[in-house]
C-alpha positions in Angstrom: -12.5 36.6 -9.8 -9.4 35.0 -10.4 -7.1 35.4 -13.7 -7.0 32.3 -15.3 -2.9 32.7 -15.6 -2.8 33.5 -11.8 -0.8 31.2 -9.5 -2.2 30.3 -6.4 -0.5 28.6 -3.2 -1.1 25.7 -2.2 -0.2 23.0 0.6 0.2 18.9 -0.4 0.4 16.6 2.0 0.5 13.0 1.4 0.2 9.7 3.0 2.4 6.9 1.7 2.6 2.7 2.9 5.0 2.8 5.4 5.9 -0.7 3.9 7.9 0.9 1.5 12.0 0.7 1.3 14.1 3.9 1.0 14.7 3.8 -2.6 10.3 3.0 -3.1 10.3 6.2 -1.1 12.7 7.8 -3.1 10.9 7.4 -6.3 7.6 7.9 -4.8 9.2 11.3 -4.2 10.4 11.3 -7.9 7.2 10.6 -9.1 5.5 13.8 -7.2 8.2 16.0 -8.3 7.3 15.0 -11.9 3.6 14.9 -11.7 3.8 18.4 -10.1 6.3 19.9 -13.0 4.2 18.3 -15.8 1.1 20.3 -14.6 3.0 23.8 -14.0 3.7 23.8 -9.9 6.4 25.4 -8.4 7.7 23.9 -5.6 8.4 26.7 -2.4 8.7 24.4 0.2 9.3 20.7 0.4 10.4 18.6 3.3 11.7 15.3 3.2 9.7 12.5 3.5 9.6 10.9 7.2 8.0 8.4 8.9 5.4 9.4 11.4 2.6 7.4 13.6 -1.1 8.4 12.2 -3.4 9.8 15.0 -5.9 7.1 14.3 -5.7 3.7 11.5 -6.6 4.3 8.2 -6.7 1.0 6.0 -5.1 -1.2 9.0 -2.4 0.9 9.0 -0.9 3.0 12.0 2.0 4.8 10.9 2.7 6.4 7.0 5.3 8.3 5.2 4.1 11.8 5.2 5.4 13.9 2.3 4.5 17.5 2.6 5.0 20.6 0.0 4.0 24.2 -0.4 3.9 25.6 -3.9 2.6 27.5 -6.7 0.4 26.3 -9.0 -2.4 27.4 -11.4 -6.3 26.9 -10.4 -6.7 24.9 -13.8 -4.0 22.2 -12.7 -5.8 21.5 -9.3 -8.2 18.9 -10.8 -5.5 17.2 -13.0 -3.2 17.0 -10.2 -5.9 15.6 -8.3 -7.4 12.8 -10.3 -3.5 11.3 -11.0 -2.9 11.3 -7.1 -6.4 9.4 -6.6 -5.1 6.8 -8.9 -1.5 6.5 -7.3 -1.4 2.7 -6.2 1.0 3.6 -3.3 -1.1 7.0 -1.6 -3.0 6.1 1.3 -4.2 9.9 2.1 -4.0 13.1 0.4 -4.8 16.6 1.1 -4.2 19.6 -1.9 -5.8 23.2 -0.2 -5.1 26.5 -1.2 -3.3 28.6 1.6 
């Protein structure tokens, strides 16, 4: 059983509109940095966003901006993280697993 005040790592990767312009990409990214501080993460590992072809459509679309980041985060934050990404108007796709 885990401590409640135990951190955990975790991988993110997201899926954003590859309609976007660089500075909707940039704040995109600003908006993840802040929604992951708010609920406690830290950050480990983050690479930039790029622009990469999907291996099959999702939603019409054939290529996304994949954002991807390893960090630390508490077990409690999970679902909070969760349900604000689920209601990100921009995310097409969005994976949060423990490593």
């Amino acid at each position: 059983m885990l401590k409640s005040g135990a951190m955990n790592n975790y991988e993110l990767t997201i899926l954003i509109k590859p309609d976007l312009g660089e500075k909707e990409v940039a704040k995109e990214a600003k908006n993840l940095a802040d929604l992951l501080e708010k609920a406690g993460a830290k950050i480990i590992k983050k690479l930039e966003p790029a622009k990469k072809a999907l291996a099959y459509e999702i939603k019409k679309l054939r290529e996304a901006y994949y954002f991807y980041l390893e960090l630390e985060l508490k077990p409690e934050a999970v679902l909070a993280i969760d349900q604000k990404l689920k209601l990100q108007e921009n995310t097409i796709r969005y994976l949060l697993v423990r490593k």
